[in-house]
N, C-alpha and C positions, 0 to 999 in steps of 0.2 A: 505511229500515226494510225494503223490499222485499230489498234484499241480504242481510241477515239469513235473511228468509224462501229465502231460493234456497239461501243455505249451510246454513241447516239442512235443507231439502228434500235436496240434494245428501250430506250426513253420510248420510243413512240410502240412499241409492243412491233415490232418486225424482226421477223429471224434472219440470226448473221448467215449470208451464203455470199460467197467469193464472187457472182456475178453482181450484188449490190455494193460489195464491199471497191470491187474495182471501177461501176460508175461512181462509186464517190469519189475515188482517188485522182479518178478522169475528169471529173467536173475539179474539182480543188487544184489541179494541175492544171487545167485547160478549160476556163471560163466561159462561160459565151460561144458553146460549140451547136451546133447544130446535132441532130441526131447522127447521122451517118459518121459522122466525127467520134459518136462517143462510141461507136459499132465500134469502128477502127483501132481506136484507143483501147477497148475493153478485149477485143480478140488480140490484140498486139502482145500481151500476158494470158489470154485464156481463148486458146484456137476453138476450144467445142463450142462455147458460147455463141449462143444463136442469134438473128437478128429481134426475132421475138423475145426471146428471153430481154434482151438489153430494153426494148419496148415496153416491157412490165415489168422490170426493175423503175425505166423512168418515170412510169404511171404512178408506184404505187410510193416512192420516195416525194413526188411532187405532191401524191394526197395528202402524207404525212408530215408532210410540211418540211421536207430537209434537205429539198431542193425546188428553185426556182424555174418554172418553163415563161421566158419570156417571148415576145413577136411584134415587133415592130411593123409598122406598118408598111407593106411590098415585101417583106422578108419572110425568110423562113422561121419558124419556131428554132430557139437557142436555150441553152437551160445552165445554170450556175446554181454553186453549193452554198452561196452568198445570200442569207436568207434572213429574215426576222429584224433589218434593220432600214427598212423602205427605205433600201437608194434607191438610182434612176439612174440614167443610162444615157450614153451620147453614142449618136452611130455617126458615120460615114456616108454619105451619099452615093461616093464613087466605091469604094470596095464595100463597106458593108463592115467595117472593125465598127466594135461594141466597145466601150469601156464602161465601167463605174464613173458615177457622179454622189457623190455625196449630198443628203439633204442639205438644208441651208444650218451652221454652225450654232450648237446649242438646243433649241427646241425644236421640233420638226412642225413650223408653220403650214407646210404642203400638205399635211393632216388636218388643217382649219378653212372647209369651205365655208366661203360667204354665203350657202345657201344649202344644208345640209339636205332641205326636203324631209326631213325625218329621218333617213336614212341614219342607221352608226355605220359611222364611218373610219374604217382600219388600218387603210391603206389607200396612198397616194401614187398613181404612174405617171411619171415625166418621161418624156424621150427626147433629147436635144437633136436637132438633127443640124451635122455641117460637114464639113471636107479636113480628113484628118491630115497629120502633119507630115505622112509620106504623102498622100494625095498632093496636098499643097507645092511640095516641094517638087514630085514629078508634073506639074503642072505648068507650075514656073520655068522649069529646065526646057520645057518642050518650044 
C-alpha cells in the first residue's frame, strides 16, 4: 500500500517522505478524524514527528488534492483520503460520528444547480445531519 501512497504523492509533483506517507495511511485507516487524531496516529509509528510537521503535510496533501479537509457546521475540522468522488457526509448530532453518503445512484444530480449564477460548478456539499444508531439506541435504553 505504501507504493500506492508514493505514486500518488508523486502524480501530483510531491516528495515521498514518511511523514506524508503515514498521514495518508492515517486518514485511509481512520477517516474523518480530526487533526489531533492524525497527530496521534502519525507519532504512534514516527515519535519525532512533529506537530507542525503533521500541520504541513495536511496543508499541502489537501492543496494537491489527495486528501479532503472537511467541517461541518459546530464542529471541528475532520479530513479523509476519500476524494474526487463528491460524496457527502451524515453526522451525529449527539457525538459527532461522520460517515459517507454516497451521491444519488448513476449520475451525480447534486452537481445540477437550478440556478448556477454563472458560476462552473465542480463540486456539491451535503451534510445530513441526525442521531446515529448507538446514539439512538443509548437513548432508547435510558
Amino acid at each position: 500500500m505504501a507504493s500506492d501512497f508514493e505514486a500518488q504523492l508523486r502524480a501530483v509533483s510531491l516528495r515521498v517522505t514518511k511523514p506524508r506517507l503515514a498521514v495518508l495511511a492515517a486518514l485511509r485507516d481512520h477517516p474523518h478524524v480530526d487533526t489531533d487524531t492524525v497527530i496521534a496516529l502519525v507519532r504512534a509509528g514516527h515519535p519525532t514527528v512533529s506537530q507542525q510537521a503533521v500541520y504541513d503535510v495536511l496543508r499541502a496533501l489537501t492543496d494537491a488534492g489527495l486528501v479532503r479537509r472537511i467541517q461541518p457546521a459546530r464542529a471541528t475540522a475532520r479530513y479523509e483520503a476519500r476524494v474526487g468522488d463528491n460524496h457527502h457526509h451524515v453526522v451525529c448530532r449527539v457525538c459527532g460520528a461522520i460517515a459517507d453518503v454516497d451521491c444519488v445512484v448513476g449520475e451525480a444530480p447534486c452537481l445540477t444547480a437550478a440556478d448556477d449564477h454563472g458560476f462552473v460548478v465542480d463540486e456539491a456539499e451535503v451534510v445530513y445531519w441526525g442521531t446515529c444508531p448507538d446514539c439512538t439506541t443509548a437513548r432508547i435504553s435510558q
